[in-house]
Z-matrix of the N, CA and C atoms (Angstrom, degrees):
N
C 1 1.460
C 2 1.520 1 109.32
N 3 1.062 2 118.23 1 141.44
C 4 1.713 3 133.15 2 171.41
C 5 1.660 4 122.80 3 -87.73
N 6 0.860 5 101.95 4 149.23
C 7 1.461 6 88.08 5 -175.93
C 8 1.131 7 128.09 6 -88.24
N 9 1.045 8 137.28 7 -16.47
C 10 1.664 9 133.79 8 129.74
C 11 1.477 10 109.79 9 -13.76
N 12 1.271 11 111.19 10 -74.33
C 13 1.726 12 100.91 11 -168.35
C 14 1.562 13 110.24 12 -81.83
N 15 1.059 14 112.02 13 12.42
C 16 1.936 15 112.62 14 152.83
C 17 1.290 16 109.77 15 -95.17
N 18 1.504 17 130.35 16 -23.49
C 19 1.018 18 148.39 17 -169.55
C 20 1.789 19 94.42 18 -83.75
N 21 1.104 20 133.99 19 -48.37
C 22 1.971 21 147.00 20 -149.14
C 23 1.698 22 71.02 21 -79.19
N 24 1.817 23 111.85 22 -77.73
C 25 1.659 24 130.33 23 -162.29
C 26 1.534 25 99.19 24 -34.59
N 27 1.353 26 128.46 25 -41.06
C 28 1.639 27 127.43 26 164.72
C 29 1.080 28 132.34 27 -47.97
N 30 0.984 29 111.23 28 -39.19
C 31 1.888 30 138.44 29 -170.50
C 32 2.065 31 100.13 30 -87.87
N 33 1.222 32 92.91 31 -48.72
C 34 1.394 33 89.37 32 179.83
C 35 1.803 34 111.07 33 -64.58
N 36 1.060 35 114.26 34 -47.49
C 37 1.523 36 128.18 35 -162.88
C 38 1.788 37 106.01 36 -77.29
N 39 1.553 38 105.52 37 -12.53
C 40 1.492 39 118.05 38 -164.76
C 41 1.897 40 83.89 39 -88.25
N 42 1.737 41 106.17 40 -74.31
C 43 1.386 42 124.26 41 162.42
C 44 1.822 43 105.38 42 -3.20
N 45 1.783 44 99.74 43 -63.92
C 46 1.833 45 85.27 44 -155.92
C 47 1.423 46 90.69 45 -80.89
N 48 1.198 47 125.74 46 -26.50
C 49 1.729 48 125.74 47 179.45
C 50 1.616 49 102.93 48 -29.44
N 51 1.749 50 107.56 49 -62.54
C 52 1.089 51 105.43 50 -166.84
C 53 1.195 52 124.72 51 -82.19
N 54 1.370 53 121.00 52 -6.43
C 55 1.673 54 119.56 53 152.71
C 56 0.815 55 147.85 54 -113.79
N 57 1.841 56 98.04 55 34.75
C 58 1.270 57 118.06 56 141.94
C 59 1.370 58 135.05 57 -77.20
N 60 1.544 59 102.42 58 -27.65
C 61 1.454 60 137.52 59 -177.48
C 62 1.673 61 103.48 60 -83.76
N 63 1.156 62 128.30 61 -37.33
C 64 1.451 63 128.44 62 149.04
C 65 1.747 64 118.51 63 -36.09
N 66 1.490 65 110.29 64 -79.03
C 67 1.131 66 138.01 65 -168.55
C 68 1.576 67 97.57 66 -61.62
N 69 1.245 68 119.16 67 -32.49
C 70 1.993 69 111.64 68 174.86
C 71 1.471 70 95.77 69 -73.17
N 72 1.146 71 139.95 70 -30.12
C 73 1.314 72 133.65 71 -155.02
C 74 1.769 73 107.66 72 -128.96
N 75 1.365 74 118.08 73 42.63
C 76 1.267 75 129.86 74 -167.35
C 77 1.613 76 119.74 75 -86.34
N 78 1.213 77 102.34 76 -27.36
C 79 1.714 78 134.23 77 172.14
C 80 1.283 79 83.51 78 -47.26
N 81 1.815 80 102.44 79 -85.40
C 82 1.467 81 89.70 80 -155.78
C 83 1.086 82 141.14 81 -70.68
N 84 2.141 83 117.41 82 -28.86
C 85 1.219 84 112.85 83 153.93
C 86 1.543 85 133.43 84 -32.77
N 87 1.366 86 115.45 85 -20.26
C 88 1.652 87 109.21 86 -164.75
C 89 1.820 88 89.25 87 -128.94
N 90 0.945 89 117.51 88 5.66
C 91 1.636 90 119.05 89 151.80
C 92 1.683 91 110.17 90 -45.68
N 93 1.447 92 102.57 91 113.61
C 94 1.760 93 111.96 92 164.16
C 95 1.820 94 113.92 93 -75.90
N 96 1.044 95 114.71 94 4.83
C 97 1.367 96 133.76 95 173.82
C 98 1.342 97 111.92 96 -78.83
N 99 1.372 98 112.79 97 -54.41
C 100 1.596 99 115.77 98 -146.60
C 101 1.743 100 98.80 99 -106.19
N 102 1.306 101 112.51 100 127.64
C 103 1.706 102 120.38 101 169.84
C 104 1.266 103 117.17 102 -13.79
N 105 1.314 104 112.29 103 147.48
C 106 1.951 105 109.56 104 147.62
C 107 1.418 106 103.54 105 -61.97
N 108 1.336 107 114.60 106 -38.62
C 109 1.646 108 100.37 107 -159.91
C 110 1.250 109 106.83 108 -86.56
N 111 1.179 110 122.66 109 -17.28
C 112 1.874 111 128.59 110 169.45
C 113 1.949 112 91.97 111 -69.89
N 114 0.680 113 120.31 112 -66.50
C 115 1.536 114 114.70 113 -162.74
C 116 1.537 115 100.69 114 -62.28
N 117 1.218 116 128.41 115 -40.56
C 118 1.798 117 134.12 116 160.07
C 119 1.612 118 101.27 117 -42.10
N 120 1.069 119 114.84 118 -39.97
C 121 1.526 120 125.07 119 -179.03
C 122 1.757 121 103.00 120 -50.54
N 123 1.209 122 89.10 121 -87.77
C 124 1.156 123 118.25 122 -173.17
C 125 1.873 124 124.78 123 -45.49
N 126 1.569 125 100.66 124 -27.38
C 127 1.555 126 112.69 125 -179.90
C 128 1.773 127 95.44 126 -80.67
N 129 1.681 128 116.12 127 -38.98
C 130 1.478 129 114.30 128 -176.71
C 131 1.633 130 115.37 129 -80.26
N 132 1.636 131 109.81 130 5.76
C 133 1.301 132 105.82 131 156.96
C 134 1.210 133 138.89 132 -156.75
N 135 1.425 134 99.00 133 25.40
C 136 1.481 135 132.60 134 150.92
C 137 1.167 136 129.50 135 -95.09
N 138 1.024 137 124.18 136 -48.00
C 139 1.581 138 125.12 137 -151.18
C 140 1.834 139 99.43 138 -128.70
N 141 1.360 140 117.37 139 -27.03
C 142 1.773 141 121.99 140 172.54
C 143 1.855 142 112.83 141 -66.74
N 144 1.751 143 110.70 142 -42.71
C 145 1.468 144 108.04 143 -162.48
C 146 1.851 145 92.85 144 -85.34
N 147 1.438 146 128.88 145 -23.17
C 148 1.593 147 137.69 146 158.51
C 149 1.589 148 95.59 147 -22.99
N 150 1.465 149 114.51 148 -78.76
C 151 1.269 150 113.33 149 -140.03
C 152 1.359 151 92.98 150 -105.36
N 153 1.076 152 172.00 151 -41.21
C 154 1.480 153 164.70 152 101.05
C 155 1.339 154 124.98 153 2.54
N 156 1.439 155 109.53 154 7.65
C 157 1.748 156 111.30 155 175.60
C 158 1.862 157 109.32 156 -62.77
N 159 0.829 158 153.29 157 155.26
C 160 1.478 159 148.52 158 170.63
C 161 1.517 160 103.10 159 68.56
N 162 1.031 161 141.10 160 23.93
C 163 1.520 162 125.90 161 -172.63
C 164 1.721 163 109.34 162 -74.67
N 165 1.516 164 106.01 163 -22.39
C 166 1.192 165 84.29 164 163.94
C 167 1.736 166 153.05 165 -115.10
N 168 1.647 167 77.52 166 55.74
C 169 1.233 168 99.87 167 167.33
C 170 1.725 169 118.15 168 -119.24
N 171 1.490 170 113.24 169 -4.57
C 172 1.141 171 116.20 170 168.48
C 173 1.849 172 134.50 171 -83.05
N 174 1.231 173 118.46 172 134.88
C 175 1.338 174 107.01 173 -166.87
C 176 1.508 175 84.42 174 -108.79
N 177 1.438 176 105.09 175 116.72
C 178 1.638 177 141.44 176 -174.09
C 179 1.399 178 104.82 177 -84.67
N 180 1.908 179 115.61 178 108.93
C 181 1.291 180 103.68 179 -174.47
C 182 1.560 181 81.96 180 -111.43
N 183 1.214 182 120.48 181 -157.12
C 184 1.836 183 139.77 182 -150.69
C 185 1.626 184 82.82 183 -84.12
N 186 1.086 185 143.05 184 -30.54
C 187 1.759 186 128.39 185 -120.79
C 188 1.694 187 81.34 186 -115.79
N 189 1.636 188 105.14 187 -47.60
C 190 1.652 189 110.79 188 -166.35
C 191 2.016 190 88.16 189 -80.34
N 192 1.325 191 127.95 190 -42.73
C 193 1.667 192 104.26 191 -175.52
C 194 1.632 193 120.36 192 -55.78
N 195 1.439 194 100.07 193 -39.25
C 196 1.679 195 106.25 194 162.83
C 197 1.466 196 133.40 195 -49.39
N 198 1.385 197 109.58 196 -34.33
C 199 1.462 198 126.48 197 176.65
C 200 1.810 199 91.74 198 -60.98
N 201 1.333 200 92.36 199 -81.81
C 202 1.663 201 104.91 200 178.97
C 203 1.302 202 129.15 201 -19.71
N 204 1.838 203 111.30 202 -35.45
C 205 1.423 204 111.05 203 172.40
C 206 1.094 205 113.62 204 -116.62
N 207 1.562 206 140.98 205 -21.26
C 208 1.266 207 105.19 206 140.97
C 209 1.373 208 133.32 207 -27.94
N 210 1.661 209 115.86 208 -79.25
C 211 1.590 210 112.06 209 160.97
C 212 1.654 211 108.50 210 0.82
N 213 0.992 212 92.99 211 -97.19
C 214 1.977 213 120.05 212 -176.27
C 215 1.717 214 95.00 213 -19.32
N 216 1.505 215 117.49 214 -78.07
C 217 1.031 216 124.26 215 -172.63
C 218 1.522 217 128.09 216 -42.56
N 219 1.837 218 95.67 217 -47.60
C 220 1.764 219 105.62 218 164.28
C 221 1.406 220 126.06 219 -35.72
N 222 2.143 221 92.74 220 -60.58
C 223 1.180 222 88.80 221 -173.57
C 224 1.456 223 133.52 222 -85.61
N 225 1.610 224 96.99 223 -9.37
C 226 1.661 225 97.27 224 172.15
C 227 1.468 226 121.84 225 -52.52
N 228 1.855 227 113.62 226 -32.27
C 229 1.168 228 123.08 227 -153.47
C 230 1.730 229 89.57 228 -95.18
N 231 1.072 230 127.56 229 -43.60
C 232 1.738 231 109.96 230 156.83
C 233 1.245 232 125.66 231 -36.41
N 234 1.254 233 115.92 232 -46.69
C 235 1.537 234 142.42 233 177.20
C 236 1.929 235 83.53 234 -47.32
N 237 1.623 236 95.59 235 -110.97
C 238 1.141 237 100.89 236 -145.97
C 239 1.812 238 117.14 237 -80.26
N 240 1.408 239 102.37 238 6.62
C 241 1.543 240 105.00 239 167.99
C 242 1.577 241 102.62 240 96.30
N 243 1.638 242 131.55 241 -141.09
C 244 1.152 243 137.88 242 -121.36
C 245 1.405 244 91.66 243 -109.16
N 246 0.965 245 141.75 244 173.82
C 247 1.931 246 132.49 245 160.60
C 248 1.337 247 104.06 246 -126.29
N 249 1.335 248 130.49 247 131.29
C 250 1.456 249 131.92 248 152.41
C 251 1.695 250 134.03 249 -61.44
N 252 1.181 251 125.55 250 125.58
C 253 1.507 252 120.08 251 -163.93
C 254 2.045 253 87.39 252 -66.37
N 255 1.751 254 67.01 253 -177.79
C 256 1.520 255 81.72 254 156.74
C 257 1.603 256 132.46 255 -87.45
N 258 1.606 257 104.71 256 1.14
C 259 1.333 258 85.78 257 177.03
C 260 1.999 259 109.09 258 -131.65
N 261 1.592 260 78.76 259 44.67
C 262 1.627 261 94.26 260 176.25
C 263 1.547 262 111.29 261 96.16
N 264 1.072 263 133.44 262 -40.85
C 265 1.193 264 135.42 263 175.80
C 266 1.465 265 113.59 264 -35.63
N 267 1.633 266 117.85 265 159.83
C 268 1.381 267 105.29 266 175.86
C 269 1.605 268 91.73 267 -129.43
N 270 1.507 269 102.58 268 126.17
C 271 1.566 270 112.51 269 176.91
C 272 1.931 271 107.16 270 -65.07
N 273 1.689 272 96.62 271 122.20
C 274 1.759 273 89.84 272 173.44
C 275 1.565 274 101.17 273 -89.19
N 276 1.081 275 97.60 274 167.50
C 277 1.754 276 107.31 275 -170.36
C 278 1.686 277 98.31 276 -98.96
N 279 1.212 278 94.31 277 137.90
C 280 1.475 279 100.66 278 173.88
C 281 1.121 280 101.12 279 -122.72
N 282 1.682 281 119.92 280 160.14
C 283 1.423 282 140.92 281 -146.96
C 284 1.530 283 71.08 282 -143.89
N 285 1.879 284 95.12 283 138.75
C 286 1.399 285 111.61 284 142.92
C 287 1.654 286 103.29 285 86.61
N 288 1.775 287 113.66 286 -123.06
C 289 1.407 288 103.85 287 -169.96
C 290 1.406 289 133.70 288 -113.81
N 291 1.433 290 132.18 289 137.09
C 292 0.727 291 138.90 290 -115.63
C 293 1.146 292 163.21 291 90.08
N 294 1.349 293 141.22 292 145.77
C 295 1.677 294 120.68 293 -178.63
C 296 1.315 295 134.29 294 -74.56
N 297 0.858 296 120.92 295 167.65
C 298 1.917 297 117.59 296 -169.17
C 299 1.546 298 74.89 297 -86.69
N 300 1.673 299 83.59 298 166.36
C 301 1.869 300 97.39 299 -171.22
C 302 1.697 301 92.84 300 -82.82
C-alpha cells in the first residue's frame, strides 16, 4: 500500500466521522429556533475538529482538498438550507446528477 491511499482511507473515515456527528446533532442544526451564527458556532466546533483532527500530518493533494470541500459545502447547505443568487433568485438544491447551478 502507498501512502496516498492510507492517506484517501483517512479522509474517507474522517468524512463519515463527521456525518455522523452531523446526523447525532440534526435537531439542532435544522432548529428554526437557534441562530445562523449559533449553528456557525457549533459546525466550527463540532463537526470541523471531527473530520480535520490530524491534518497535520496529511500531505493534501488536489483530489483529497476537493473531497474536503465538497463535504464542507454539502454540509453547510444542510446546515443552512437554500442560497439566494445575486440577482434574487433562490438556487434549488439538487441531489445526485449533475452540477450545482
Amino acid at each position: 500500500m502507498n501512502a496516498d491511499y492510507l492517506i484517501e482511507e483517512e479522509i474517507k473515515e474522517r468524512i463519515a466521522a463527521g456525518n455522523r456527528s452531523f446526523f447525532a446533532n440534526k435537531k439542532i442544526f435544522q432548529s428554526k429556533l437557534i441562530t445562523r451564527k449559533t449553528k456557525e458556532r457549533l459546525y466550527r466546533t463540532v463537526i470541523r475538529p471531527v473530520v480535520v483532527y490530524g491534518y497535520e500530518c496529511w500531505v493534501l493533494t488536489g483530489k483529497i482538498k476537493q473531497k474536503l470541500l465538497v463535504f464542507e459545502r454539502r454540509l453547510l447547505e444542510r446546515i443552512f438550507g437554500p442560497t439566494q443568487k445575486m440577482n434574487g433568485e433562490w438556487r434549488q438544491k439538487k441531489r445526485g446528477v449533475g452540477k450545482p447551478d
